[in-house]
C-alpha positions as CSV (number, residue, x, y, z in Angstrom):
1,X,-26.9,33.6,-2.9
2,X,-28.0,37.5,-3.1
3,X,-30.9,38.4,-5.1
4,X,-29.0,39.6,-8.0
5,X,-26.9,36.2,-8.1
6,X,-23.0,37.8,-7.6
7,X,-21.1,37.6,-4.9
8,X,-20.1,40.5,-3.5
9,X,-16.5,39.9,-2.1
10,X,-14.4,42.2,-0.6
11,X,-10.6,42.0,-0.2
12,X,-8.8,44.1,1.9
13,X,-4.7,44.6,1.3
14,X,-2.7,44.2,4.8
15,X,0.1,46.1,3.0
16,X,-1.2,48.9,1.1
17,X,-4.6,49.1,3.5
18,X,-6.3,49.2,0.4
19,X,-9.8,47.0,-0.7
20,X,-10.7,45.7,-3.5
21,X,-14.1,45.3,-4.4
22,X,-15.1,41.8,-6.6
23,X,-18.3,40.4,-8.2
24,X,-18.3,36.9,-8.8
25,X,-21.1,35.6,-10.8
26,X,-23.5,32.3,-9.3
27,X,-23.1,29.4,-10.9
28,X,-26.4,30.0,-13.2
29,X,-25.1,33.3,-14.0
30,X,-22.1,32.3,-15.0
31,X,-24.1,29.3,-16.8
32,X,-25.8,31.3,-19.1
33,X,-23.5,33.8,-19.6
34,X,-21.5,30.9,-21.1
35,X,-24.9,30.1,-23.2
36,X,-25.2,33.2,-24.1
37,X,-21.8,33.7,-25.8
38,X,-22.3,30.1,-26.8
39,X,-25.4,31.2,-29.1
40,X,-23.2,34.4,-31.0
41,X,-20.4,31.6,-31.9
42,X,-18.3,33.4,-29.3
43,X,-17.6,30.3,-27.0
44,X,-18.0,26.9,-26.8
45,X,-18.1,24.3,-24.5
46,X,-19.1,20.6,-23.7
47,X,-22.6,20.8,-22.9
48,X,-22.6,17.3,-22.2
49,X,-20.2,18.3,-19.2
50,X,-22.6,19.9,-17.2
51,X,-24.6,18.1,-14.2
52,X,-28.3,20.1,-14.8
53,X,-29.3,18.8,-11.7
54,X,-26.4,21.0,-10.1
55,X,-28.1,24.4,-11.6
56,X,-31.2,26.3,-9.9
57,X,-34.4,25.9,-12.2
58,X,-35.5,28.7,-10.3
59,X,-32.8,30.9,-10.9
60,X,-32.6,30.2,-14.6
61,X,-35.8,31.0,-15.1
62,X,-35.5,34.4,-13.5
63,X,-32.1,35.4,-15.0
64,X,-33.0,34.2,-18.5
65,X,-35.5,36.8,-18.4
66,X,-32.8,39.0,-19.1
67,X,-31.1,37.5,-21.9
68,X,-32.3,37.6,-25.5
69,X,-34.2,35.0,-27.1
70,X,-31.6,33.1,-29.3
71,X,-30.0,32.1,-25.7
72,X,-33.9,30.7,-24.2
73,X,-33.9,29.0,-27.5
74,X,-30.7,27.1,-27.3
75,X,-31.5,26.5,-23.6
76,X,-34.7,24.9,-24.5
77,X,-33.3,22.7,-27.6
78,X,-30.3,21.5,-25.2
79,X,-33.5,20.4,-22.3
80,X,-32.0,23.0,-19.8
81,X,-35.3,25.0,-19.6
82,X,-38.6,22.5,-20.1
């Protein structure tokens, strides 16, 4: 995964010739993002559903750096952060 955990992906049109350009966020990205919107009452979803053991401590650590506290909080309550 690149350093800033997207995927840079590229798509190139055989009939126009023209390309596309695409970021596709890692899963722990894309994890807390869902967090995060889960923490304003702007999304839910079943917590219960996801396999921690599948997500990059490592990662989280670093990207939650970037998110605001209410989000760290719910992370920590729901055991996703120790």
């Amino acid at each position: 995964m690149p350093a800033n955990n997207y995927l840079n992906i590229i798509l190139f049109s055989v009939s126009s010739g023209e390309a596309a350009e695409f970021f596709i966020a890692g899963p722990e990205k894309a994890f807390l993002d869902a967090v995060y919107l889960l923490s304003f009452g702007r999304y839910s979803f079943d917590g219960s559903s996801i396999d921690k053991n599948k997500l990059d401590l490592n990662i989280l650590k670093k990207e939650i750096k970037k998110f605001p506290l209410r989000t760290k909080r719910l992370l920590e309550k729901y055991e996703y952060l120790p």
